[in-house]
C-alpha positions as CSV (number, residue, x, y, z in Angstrom):
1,X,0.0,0.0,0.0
2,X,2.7,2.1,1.0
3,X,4.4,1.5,-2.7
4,X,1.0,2.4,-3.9
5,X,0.5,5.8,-1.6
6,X,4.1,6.9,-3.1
7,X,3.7,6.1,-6.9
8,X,0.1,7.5,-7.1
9,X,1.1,10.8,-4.8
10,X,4.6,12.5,-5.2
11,X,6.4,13.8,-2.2
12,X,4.3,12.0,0.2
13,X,6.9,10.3,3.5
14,X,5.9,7.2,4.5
15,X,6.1,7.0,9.1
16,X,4.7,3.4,10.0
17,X,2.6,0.7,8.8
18,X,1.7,-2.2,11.6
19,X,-0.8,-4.5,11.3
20,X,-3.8,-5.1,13.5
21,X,-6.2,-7.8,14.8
22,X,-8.6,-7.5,11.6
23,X,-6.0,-5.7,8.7
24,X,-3.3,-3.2,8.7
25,X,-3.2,0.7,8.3
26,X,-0.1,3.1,7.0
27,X,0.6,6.3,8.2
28,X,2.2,9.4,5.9
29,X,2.6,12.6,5.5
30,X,1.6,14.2,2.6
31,X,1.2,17.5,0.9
32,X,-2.2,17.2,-0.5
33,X,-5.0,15.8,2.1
34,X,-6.6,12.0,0.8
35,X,-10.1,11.5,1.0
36,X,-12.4,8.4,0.6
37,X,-12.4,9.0,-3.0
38,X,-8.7,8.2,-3.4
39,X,-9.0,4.6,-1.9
40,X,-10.0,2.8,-5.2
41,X,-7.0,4.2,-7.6
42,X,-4.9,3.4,-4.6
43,X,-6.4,0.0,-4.5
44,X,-6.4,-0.5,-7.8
45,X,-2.7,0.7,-8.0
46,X,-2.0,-2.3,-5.2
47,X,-3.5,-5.0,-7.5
48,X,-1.3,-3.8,-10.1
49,X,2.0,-4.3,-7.8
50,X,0.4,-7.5,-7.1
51,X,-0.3,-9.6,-10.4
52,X,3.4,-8.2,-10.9
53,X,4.7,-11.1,-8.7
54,X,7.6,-9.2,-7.3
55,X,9.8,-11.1,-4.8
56,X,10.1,-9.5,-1.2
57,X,14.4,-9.1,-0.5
58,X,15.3,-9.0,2.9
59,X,18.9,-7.4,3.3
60,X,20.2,-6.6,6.6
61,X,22.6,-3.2,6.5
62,X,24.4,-1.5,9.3
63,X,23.4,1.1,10.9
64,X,25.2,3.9,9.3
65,X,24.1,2.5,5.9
66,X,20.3,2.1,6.6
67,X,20.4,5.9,8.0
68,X,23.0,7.0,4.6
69,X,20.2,5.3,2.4
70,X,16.7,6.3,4.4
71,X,18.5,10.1,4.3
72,X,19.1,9.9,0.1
73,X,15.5,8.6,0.3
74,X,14.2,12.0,1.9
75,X,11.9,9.9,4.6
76,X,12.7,12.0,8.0
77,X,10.1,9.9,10.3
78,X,12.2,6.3,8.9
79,X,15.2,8.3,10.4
80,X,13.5,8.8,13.4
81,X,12.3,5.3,13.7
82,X,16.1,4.0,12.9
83,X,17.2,6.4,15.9
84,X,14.9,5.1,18.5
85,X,15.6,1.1,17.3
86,X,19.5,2.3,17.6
87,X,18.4,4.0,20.9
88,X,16.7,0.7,22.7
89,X,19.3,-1.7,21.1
90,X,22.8,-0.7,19.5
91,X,23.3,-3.4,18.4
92,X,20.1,-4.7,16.8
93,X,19.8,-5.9,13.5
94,X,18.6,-3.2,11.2
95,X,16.3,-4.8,7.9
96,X,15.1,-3.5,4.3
97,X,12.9,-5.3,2.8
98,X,12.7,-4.5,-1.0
99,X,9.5,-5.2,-3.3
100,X,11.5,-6.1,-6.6
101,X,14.7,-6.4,-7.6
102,X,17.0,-3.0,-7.0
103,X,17.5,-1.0,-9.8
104,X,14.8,-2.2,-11.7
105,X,11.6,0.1,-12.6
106,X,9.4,-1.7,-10.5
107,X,11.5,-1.6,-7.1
108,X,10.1,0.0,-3.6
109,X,12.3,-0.4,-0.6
110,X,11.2,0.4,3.4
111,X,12.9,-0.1,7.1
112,X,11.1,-3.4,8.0
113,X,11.4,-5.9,10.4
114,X,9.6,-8.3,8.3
115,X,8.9,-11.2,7.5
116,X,6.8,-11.6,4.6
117,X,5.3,-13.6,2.2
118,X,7.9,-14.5,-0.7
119,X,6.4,-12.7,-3.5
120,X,3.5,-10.2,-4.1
121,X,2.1,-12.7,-6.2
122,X,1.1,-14.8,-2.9
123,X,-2.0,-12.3,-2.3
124,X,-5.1,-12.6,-3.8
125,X,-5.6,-8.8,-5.4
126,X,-9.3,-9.7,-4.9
127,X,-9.0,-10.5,-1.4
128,X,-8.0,-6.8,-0.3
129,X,-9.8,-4.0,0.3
130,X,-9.2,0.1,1.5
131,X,-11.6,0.7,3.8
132,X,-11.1,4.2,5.8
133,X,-9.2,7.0,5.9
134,X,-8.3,8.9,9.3
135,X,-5.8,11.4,10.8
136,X,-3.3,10.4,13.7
137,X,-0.6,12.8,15.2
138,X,2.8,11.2,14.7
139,X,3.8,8.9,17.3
140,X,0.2,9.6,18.7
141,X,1.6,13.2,20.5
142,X,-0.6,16.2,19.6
143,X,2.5,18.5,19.3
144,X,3.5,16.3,16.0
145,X,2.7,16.5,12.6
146,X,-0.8,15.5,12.4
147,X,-0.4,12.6,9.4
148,X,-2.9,10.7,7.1
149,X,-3.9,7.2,7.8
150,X,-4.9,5.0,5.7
151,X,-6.5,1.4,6.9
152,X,-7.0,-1.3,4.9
153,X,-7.8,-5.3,5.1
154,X,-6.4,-8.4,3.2
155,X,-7.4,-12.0,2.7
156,X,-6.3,-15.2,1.9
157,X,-9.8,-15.6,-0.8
158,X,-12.5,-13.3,-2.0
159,X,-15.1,-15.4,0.3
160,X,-13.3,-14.6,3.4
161,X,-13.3,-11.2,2.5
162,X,-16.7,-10.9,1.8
163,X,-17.4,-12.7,5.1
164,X,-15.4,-9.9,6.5
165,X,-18.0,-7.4,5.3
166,X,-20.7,-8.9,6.1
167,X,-19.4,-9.1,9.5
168,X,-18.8,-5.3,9.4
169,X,-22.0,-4.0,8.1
170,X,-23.5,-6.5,11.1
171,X,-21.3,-4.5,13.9
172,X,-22.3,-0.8,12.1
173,X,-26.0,-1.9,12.9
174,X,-24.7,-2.8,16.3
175,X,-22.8,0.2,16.8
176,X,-23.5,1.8,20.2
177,X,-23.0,5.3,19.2
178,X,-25.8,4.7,16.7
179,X,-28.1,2.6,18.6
180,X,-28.0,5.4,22.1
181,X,-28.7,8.1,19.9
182,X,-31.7,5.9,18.0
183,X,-32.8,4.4,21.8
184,X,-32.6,7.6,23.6
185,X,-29.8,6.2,26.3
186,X,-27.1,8.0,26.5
187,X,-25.6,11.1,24.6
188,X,-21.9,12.5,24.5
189,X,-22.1,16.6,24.1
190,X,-19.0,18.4,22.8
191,X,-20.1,21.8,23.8
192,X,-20.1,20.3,27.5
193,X,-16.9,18.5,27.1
194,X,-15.9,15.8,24.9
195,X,-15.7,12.1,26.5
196,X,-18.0,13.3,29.5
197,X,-21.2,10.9,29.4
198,X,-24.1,12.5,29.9
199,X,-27.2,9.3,31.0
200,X,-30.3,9.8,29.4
201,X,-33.5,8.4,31.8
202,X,-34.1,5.2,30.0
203,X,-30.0,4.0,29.9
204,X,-29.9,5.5,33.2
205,X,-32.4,3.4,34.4
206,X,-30.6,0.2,32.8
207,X,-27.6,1.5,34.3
208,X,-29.3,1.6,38.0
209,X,-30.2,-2.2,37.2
210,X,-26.7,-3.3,36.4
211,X,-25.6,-1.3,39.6
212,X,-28.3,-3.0,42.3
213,X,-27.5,-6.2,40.6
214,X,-23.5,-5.5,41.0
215,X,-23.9,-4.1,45.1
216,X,-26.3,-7.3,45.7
217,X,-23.8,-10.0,44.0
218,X,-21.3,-8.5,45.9
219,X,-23.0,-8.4,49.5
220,X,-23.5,-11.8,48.9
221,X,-19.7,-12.5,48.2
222,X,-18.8,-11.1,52.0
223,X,-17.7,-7.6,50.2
224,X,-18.4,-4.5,52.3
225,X,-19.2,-0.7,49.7
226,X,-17.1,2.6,50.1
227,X,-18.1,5.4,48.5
228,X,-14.6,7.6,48.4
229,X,-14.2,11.4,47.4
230,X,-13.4,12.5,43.5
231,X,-10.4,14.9,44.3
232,X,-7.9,14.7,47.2
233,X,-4.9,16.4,47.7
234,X,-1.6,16.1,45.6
235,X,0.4,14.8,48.0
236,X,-1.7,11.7,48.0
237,X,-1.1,10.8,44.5
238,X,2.5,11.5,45.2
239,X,2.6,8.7,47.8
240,X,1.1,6.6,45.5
241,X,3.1,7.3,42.4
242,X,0.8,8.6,40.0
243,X,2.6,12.3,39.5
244,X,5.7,10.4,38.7
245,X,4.6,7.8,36.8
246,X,0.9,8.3,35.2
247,X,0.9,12.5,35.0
248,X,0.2,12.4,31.3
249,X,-3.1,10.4,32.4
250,X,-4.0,13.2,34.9
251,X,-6.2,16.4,34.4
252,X,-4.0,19.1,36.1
253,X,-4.1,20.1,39.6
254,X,-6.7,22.6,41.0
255,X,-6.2,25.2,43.7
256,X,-8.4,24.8,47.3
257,X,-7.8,26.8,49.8
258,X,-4.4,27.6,48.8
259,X,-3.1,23.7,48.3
260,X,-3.3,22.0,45.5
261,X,-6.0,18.9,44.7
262,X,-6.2,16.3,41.8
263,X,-9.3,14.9,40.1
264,X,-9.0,11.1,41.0
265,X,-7.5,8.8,37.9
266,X,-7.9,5.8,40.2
267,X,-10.0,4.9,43.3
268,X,-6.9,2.4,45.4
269,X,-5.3,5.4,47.3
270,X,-8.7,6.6,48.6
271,X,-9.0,2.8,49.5
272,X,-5.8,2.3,51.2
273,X,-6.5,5.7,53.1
274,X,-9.9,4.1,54.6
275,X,-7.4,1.2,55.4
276,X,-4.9,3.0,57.2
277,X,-7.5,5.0,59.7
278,X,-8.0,1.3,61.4
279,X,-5.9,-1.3,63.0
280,X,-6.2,-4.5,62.0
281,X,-4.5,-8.2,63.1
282,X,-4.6,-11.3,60.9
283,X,-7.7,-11.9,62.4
284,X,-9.4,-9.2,60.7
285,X,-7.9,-10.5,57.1
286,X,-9.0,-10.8,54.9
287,X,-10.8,-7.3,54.2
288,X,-13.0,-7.1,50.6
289,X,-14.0,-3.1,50.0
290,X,-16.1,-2.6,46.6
291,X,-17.4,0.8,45.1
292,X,-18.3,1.7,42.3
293,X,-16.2,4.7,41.5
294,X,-16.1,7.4,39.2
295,X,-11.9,8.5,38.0
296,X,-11.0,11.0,35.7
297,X,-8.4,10.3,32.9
298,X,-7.2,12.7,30.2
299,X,-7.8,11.1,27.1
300,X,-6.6,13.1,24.0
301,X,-9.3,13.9,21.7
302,X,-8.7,12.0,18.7
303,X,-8.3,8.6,20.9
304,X,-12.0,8.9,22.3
305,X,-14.8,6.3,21.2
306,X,-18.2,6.2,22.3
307,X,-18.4,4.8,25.7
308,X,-15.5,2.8,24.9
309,X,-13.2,5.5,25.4
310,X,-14.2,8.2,27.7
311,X,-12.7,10.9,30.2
312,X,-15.2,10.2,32.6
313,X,-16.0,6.7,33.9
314,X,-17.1,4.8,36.8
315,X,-14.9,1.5,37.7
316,X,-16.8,-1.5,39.3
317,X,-13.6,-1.1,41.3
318,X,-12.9,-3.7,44.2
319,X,-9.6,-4.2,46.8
320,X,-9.1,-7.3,48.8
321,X,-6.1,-7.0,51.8
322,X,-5.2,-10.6,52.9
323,X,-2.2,-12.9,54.2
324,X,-0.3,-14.2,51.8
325,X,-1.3,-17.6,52.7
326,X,-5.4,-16.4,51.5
327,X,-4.4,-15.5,48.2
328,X,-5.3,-18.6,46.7
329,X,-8.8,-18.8,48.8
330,X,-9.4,-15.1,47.5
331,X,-8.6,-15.6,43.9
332,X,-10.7,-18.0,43.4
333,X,-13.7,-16.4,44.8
334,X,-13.1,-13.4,42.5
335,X,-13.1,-16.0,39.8
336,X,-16.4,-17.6,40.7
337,X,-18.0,-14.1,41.2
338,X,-16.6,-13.0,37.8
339,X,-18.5,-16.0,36.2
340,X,-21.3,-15.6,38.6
341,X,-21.4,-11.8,37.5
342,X,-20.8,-11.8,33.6
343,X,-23.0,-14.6,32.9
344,X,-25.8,-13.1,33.7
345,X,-25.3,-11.0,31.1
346,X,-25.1,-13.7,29.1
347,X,-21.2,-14.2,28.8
348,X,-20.2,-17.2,29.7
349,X,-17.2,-18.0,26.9
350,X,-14.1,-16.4,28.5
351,X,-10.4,-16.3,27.4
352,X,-7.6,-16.0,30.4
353,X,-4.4,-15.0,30.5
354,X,-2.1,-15.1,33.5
355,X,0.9,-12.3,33.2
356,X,4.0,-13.3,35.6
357,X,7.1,-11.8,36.8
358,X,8.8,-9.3,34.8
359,X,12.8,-8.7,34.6
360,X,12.2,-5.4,37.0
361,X,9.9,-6.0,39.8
362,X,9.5,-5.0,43.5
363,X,8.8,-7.2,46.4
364,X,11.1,-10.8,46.8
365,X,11.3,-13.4,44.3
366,X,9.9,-15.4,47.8
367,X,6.8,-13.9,47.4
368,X,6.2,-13.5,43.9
369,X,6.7,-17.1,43.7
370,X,3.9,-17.6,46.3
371,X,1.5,-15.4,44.1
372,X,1.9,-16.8,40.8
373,X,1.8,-20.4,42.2
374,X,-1.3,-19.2,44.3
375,X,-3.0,-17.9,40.7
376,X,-2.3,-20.8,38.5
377,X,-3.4,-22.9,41.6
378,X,-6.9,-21.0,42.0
379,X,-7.2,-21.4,38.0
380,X,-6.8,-25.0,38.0
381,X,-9.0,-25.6,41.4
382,X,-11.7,-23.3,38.9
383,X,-11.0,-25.5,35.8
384,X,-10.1,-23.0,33.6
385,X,-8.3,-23.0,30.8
386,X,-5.3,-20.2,30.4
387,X,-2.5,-19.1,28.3
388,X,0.5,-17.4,30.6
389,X,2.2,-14.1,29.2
390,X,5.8,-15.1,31.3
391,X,7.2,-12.1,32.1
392,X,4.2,-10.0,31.2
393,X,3.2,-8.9,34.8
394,X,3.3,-5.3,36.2
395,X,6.5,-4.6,38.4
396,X,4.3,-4.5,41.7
397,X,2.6,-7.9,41.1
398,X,1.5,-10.9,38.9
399,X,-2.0,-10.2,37.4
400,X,-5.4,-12.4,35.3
401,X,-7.0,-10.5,32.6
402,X,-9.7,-12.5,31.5
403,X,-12.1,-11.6,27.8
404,X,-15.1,-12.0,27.3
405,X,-16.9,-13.0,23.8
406,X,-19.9,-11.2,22.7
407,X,-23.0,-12.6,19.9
408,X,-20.3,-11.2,16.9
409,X,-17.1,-13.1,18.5
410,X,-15.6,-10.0,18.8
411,X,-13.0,-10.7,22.3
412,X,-13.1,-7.7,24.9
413,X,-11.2,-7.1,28.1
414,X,-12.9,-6.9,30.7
415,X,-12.2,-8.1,34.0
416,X,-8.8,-7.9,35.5
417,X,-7.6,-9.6,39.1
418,X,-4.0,-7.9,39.8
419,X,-1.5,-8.6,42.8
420,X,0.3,-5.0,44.1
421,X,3.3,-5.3,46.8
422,X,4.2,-1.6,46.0
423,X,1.1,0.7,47.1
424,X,1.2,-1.4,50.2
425,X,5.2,-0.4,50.5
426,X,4.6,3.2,49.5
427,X,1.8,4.0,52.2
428,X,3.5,2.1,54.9
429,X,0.2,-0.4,55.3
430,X,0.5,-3.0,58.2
431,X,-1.5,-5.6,59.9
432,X,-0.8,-7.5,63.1
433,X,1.0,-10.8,62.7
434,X,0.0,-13.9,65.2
435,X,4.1,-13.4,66.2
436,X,2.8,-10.1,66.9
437,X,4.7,-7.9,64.8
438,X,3.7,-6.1,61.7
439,X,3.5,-7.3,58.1
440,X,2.5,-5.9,55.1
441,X,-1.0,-7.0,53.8
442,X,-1.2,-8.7,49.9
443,X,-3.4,-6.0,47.9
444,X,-5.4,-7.0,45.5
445,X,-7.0,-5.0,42.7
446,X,-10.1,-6.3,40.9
447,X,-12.2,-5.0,38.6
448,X,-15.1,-7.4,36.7
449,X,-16.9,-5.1,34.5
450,X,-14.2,-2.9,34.1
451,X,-16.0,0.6,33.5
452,X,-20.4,0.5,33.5
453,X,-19.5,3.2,30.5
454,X,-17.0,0.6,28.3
455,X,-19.3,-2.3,29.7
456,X,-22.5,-0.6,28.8
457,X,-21.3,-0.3,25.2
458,X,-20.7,-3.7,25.2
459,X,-24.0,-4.7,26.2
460,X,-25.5,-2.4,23.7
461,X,-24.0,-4.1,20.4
462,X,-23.9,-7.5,22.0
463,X,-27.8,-7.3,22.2
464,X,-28.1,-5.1,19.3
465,X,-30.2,-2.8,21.6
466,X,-32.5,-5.4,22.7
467,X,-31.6,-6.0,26.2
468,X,-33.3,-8.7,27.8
469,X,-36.5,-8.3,29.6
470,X,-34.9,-7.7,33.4
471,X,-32.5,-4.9,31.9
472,X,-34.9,-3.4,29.7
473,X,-35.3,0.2,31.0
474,X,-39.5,-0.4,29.6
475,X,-40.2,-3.8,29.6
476,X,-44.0,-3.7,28.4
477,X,-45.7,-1.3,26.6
478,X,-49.9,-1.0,26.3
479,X,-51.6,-0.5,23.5
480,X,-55.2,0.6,23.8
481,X,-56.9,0.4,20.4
482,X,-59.2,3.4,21.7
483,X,-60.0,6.0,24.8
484,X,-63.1,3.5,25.8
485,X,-60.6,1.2,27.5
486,X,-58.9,3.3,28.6
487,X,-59.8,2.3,31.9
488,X,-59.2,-0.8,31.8
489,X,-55.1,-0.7,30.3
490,X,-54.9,1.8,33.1
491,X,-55.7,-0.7,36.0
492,X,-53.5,-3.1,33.7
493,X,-50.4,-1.1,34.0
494,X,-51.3,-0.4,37.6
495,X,-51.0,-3.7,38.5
496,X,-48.0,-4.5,36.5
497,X,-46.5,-1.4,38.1
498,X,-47.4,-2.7,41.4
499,X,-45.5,-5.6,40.8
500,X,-42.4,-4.0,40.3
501,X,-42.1,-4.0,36.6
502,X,-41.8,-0.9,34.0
503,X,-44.5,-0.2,32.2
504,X,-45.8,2.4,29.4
505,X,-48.8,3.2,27.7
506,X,-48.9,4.3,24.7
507,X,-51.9,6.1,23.0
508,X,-53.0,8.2,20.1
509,X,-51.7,6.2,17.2
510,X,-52.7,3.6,15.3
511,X,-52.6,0.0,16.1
512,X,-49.9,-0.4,13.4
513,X,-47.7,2.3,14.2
514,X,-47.7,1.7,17.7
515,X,-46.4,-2.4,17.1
516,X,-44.1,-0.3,14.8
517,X,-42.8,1.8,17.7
518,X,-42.3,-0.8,20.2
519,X,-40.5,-2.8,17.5
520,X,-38.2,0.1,16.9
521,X,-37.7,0.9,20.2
522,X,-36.8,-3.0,21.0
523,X,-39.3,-2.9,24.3
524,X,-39.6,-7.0,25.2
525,X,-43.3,-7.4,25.3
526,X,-46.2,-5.4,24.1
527,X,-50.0,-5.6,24.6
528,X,-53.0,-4.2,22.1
529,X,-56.2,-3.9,24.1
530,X,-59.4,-3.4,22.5
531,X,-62.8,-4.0,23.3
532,X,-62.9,-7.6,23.7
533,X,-59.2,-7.9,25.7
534,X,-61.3,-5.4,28.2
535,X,-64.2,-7.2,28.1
536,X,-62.6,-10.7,28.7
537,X,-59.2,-9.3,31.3
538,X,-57.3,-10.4,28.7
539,X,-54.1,-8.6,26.8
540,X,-53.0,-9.4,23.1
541,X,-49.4,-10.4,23.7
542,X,-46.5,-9.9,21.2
543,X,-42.6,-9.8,21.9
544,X,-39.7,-8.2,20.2
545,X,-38.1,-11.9,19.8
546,X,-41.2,-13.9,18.9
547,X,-43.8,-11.3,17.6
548,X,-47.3,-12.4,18.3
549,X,-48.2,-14.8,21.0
550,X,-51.9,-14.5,21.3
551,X,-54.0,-13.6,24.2
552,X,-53.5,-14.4,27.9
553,X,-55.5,-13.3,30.9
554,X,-53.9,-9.7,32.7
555,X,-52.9,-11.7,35.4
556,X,-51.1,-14.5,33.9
557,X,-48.8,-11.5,32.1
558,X,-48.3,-10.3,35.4
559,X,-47.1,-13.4,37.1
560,X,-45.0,-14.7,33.8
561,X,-43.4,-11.0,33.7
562,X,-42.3,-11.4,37.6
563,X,-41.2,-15.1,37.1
564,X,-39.3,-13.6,34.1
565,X,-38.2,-10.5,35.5
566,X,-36.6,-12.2,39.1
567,X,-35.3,-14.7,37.4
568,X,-33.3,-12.7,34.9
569,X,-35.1,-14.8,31.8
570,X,-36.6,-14.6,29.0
571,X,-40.7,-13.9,29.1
């Protein structure tokens, strides 16, 4: 593509060209801005190069040639690259590959890593595709050029390809930006402040369901709530490392009363602090706090997505302090509540990955031994499958991220169980040993949702809008066919109101436009009422996921709405 970009548009600098979980994109800098309308010459170009069969040549050069070479060539950002490699490594191996042979008219050379196929001829030209064009800043920093991206996809046959847009044209009718706007749940205002989530009353109300379900789940599970402030002072996040090490993260400080304060990125300091104002022995151990906190991160503006990426977001944020010799015990009830938890929701196919020790780490090899033997051990006791990322881990403690897979097979991280022996270091955390002397407690982050915002978004496309009938923020609507029952789908909705469920009624349209609305508006169950429904104390029943069911007596949609409703099924 990049040989493409360059033939088709003079002068333009090529920066970096990675691939990605579904295709690849190119970044470049060019004097003349592309639009949509460029993509098929530039594809087209591409298949030319293709049918050409040119052999890929790897040839590995020395640093001083690669950077004489990418300097004749008049590419500044390859330079740049070629520094920072030189920077990390000395003494790595520095790689062109060349698309045909030197010298010859169809040749194209760039600073790659590699590999790659052997020739250009091994890609289908029918079996790639141009789909977007975007801006990024170089090397994602604001103050940088702000380049052209292009993304594309490729194939190993047409069919896979077109399976690939099916798949796409599936997730744009899925797309949660789309489907809030169209469902009234949520909406993101730039003239209040972009990634700032602003909850609209019918996706607040399904977010108040997914928080009462979360606090209950987790009384259950012996977990006691905080709520915590949304600033503190500086000096806290000092102690806990965040100006050193996370300031780009950070909104900047405000002034209160002459000292400086800082808009909370993460809720485990105000945790720790809650901690630290008691005194606790072994006994006490171990201690499970949960809250559902709302953290402040900058996020710059081009990186922002929907709910998925947001300045403004409330963790399902949870700390357990314990002995070392718990850890095991603990883990594994965060892993039974995570299943407990998510497959409700309907997840239940889940992809785990345990991260261990990296080369620099705090705490003793003693105990980090302990930990990662006490993970894989609460894994295997759970029967879970999981791939291990060796030397992956944080530097203040092994971690488990675990994905979950949503109706499109689409993977997204969500819940994360992570091991810290440096906050407890940092803020001088102890507990009272049985030898009676002080220890420091094992921390343990946990989060199972991850954000309600990202999580939320999630839910959204994975249902396609059509939450199921205990999350649905109405989950019957009335029909009456005319005022003259009026009545009677009034003492209807009473009693479905009275038994805890969410009801509407809707008047003033016609029969048809009113199954029409409900249909749109992806409400579980709806009921036409007429003359005879009233005369009988009957409904006519239809849902969203089976259309018309007939008629049932009022009472009997009562009762099989509560049996639905408690049990979290379907009607």
């Amino acid at each position: 593509m990049a040989m493409a970009v360059q033939r088709l548009h003079k002068g333009a600098q090529v920066t970096i060209g990675p691939w990605t979980e579904r295709g690849f994109f190119y970044d470049f800098d060019m004097p003349q801005p592309l639009t949509e309308r460029d993509l098929p010459k530039i594809r087209k170009e591409m298949q030319r190069i293709l049918k050409k069969n040119l052999p890929f040549v790897r040839e590995e050069v020395g640093a001083d040639e690669a950077r004489r070479r990418i300097q004749a060539a008049g590419e500044p950002y390859k330079l740049e690259i070629l520094e920072s490699i030189l920077e990390r490594d000395p003494e790595a191996p520095i790689t062109i590959y060349h698309i045909g042979d030197p010298g010859s008219a169809e040749h194209w050379w760039d600073l790659c890593a590699g590999p790659h196929v052997a020739t250009t001829g091994d890609i289908a030209p029918d079996a790639l595709d141009l789909e977007s064009v975007a801006g990024a800043y170089w090397r994602g920093d604001e103050k940088r050029p702000m380049l052209q991206r292009i993304y594309g996809t490729a194939w190993q046959t047409k069919e896979q390809l077109e399976a690939y847009r099916r798949f796409n044209e599936e997730a744009a009718l899925r797309d949660h930006r789309r489907l809030g706007a169209e469902l009234d749940l949520f909406s993101i205002s730039e003239g209040c402040g972009g990634g700032l989530v602003f909850w609209h009353p019918k996706g607040a109300m399904v977010r108040h369901l997914i928080e009462d379900f979360w606090k209950d789940i987790h009384l259950q599970h012996g977990y006691q709530l905080l709520y915590t402030p949304h600033i503190a002072k500086v000096d806290l996040w000092k102690t806990s490392g965040h100006i050193d090490f996370y300031r780009d993260s950070m909104f900047n400080q405000m002034d209160v009363d002459a000292e400086e304060y800082q808009l909370k990125p993460m809720n485990c300091p105000f945790h720790i602090s809650v901690y630290k104002q008691g005194y606790y022995s072994y006994r006490d151990l171990p201690i499970r706090w949960a809250e559902l906190g709302t953290v402040y991160r900058y996020e710059r503006s081009g990186t922002m997505h929907g709910l998925f990426r947001v300045r403004g977001f409330t963790q399902d944020d949870a700390h357990i302090f314990c002995l070392p010799s718990q850890i095991e015990g603990e883990i594994l009830s965060v892993l039974d509540l995570t299943e407990q938890l998510l497959s409700q929701f309907g997840f239940e196919d889940f992809e785990v990955n345990l991260s261990t020790r990296p080369d620099k780490f705090v705490g003793s090899e003693e105990i980090w031994e302990q930990a990662e033997q006490a993970l894989k051990g609460a894994l295997q006791r759970k029967g879970w499958a999981f791939q291990e990322d060796a030397g992956g881990g944080a530097f203040y403690g092994p971690k488990i991220d675990i994905k979950i897979c949503d109706a499109l097979g689409r993977k997204w991280q969500c819940s994360t169980v992570q091991l810290d022996f440096n906050l407890p270091e940092r803020f001088d955390m102890f507990y009272i040993s049985d030898a009676n002397v002080k220890e420091r407690p094992i921390m343990i982050h946990r989060a199972i949702l991850g954000s309600l915002e990202r999580f939320m978004g999630i839910l959204i496309e994975n249902f396609a809008g059509a939450f199921p009938l205990w999350l649905a923020p109405v989950q019957c609507r009335l029909v009456p066919v005319s005022s003259t029952v009026a009545d009677y789908v009034d003492r209807v909705a009473a009693d479905l109101r009275a038994a805890g469920l969410r009801v509407e009624v809707v008047s003033g349209l016609s029969v048809g436009k009113a199954i029409r609305g409900a249909e749109t508006d992806k409400v579980p169950v709806m009921c036409v009422i007429g003359q005879r429904e009233a005369a009988e104390g009957t409904v006519s029943v239809r849902t969203y996921a089976d259309g018309d069911l007939g008629t049932m007596h009022a009472q009997e949609l009562v009762s099989r709405l509560v049996a639905a409703n408690t049990t979290k099924s379907s009607f």
